[in-house]
N, C-alpha and C positions, 0 to 999 in steps of 0.2 A: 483558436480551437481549444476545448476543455478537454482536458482528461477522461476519460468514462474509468470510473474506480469502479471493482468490489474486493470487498476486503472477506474471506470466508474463512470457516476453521469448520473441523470436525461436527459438531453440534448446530450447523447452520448457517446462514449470512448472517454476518455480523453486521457491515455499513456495505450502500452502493450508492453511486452520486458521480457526479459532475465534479469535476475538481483542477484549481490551477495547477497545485503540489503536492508530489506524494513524497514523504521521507522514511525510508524503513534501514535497520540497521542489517548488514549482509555478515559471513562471516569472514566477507576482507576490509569490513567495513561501511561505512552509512554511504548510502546510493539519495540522492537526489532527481526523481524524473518529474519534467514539464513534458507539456505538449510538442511533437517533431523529434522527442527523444530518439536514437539509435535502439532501435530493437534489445531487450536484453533479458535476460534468464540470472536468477542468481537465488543462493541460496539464504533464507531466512536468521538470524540469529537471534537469543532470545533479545527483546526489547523494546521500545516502544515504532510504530510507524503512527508518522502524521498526516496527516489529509488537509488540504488549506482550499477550503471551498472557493467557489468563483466570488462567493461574496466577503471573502476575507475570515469566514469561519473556520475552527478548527477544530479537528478530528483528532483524538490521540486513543491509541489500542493497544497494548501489553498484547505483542504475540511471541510466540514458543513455538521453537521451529518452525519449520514449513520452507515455501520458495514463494518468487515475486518474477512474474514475466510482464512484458511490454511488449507490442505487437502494435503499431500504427498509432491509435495515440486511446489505447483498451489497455490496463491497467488490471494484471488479478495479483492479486495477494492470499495466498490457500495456509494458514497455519494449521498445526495441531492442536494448538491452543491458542484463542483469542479472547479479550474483554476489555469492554471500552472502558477508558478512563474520563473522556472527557469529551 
């Protein structure tokens, strides 16, 4: 089962997609979610989060603050500030 990502910030969607892994950093630290992940809510820190497409591609986003929930295998990531890097 693939992830369903979006990644938003203030000034709009940034990335949405399908995706094996998402890696964003928390402020207790870098959270790691795949698909069947436990449910979770956590707060954003500044830094990059990574996206690893189903086809091996990779997303990486400089965000600034914000929160990251997981709910079934739905993926949001809401900063205040976001910009792709790559």
């Amino acid at each position: 089962m693939p992830l369903n990502v979006s990644l938003v910030a203030a000034a709009g969607e940034i990335w949405s997609g399908e995706a094996s892994l998402v890696v964003a950093k928390t402020v207790i630290g870098e959270i790691g979610l795949m698909a069947g992940h436990e449910p979770v809510l956590g707060i954003l820190s500044e830094g990059e989060v990574r996206i690893t497409g189903l086809d091996g591609s990779k997303v990486i986003a400089a965000a600034h603050d914000g929160f990251l929930s997981m709910e079934g295998d739905d993926v949001t990531i809401v900063a205040g500030d976001a910009q792709l890097i790559s």
